[in-house]
C-alpha positions as a LaTeX table, in Angstrom:
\begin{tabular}{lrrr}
\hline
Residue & $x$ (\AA) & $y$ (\AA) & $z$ (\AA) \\
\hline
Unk1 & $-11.14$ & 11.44 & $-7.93$ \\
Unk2 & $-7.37$ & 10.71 & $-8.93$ \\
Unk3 & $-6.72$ & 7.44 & $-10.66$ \\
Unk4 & $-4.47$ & 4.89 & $-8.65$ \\
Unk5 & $-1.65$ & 5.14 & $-11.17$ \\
Unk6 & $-1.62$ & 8.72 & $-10.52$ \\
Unk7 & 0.61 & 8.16 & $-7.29$ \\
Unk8 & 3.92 & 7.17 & $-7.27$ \\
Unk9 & 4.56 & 3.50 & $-6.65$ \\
Unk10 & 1.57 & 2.64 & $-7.89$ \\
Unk11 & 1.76 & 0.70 & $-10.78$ \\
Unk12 & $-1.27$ & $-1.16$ & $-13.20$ \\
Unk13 & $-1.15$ & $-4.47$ & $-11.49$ \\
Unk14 & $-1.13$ & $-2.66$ & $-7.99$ \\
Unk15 & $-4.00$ & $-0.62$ & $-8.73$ \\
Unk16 & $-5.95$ & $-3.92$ & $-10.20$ \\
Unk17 & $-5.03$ & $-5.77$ & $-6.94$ \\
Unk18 & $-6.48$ & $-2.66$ & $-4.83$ \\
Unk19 & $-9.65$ & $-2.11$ & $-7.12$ \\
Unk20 & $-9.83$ & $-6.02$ & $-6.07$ \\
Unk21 & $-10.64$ & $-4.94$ & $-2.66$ \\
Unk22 & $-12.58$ & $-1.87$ & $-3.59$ \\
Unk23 & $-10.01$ & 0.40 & $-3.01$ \\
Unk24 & $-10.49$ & 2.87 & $-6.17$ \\
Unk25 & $-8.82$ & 5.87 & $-6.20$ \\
Unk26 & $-6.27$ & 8.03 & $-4.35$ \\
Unk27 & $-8.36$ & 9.25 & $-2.11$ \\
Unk28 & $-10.00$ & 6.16 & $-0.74$ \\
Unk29 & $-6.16$ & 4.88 & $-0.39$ \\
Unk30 & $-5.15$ & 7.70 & 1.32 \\
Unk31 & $-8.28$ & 7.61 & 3.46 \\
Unk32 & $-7.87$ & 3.71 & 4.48 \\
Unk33 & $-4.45$ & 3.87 & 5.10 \\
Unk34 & $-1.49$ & 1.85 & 3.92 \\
Unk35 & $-1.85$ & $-0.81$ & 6.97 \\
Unk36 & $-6.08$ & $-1.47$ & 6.13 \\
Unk37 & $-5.73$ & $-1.77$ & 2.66 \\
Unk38 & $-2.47$ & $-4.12$ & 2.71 \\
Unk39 & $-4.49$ & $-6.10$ & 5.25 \\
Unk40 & $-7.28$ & $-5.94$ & 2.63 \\
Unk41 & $-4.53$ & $-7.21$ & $-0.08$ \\
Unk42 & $-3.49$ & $-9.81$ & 2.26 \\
Unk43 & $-6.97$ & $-11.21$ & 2.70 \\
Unk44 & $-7.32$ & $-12.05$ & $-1.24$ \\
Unk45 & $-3.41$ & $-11.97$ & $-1.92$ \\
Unk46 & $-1.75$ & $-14.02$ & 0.63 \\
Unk47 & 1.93 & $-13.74$ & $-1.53$ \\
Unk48 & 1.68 & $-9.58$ & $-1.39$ \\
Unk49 & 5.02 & $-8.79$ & 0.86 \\
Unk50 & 6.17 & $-5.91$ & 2.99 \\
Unk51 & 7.57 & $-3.94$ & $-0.30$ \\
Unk52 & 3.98 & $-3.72$ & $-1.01$ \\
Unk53 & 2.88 & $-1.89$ & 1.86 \\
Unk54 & 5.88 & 0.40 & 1.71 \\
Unk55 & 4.92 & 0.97 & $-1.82$ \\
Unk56 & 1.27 & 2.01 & $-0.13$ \\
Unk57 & 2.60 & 4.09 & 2.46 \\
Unk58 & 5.15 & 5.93 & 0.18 \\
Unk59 & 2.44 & 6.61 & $-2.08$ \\
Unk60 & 0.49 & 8.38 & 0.20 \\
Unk61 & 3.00 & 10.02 & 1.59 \\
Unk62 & 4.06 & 10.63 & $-2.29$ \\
Unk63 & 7.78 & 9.30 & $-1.84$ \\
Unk64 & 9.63 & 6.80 & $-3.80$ \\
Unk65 & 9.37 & 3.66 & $-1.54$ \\
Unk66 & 13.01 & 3.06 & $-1.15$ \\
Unk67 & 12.92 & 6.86 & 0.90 \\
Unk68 & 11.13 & 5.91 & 4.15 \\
Unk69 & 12.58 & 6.74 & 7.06 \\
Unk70 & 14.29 & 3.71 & 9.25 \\
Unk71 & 11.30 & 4.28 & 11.37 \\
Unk72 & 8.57 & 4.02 & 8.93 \\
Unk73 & 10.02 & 1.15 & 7.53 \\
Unk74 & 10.32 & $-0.79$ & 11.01 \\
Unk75 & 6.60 & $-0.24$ & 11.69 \\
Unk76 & 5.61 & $-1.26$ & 8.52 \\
Unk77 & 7.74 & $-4.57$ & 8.86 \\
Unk78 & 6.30 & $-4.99$ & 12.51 \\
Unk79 & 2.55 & $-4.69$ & 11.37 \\
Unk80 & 3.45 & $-6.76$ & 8.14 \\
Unk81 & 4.69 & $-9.59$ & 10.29 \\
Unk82 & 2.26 & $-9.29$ & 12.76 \\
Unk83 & $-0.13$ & $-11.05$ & 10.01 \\
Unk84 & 1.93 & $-13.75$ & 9.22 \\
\hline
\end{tabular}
């Protein structure tokens, strides 16, 4: 199993937040998905913000954040306000 850290975006206080929710290693994240385990964030981090879950998304997709397409990026912001 890869560490967390091991995908890009993913910094140490990122993966501590996601171990938080039992989210443990890349492959769990890229199993859940970047919308269930920022919901998962939100639930026990109510300040965690859309450039979180783009951060998710883009590391699954193993792309700097700031690269997602217009359309990515307007889901994401969607789904992320959606909760709010």
């Amino acid at each position: 199993m890869a560490e967390l850290t091991s995908m890009l975006n993913i910094g140490k206080e990122l993966e501590k937040k996601l171990k938080a929710v039992d989210i443990n290693s890349a492959e769990e994240l890229t199993q859940i998905g970047s919308k269930d385990a920022f919901f998962r964030l939100k639930l026990h981090y109510p300040n965690v913000c859309l450039v979180h879950l783009q951060a998710l998304q883009a590391a699954i997709d193993n792309t700097d954040y700031t690269m997602l397409s217009d359309e990515v990026k307007r889901d994401l912001k969607n789904f992320s306000d959606g909760l709010k």
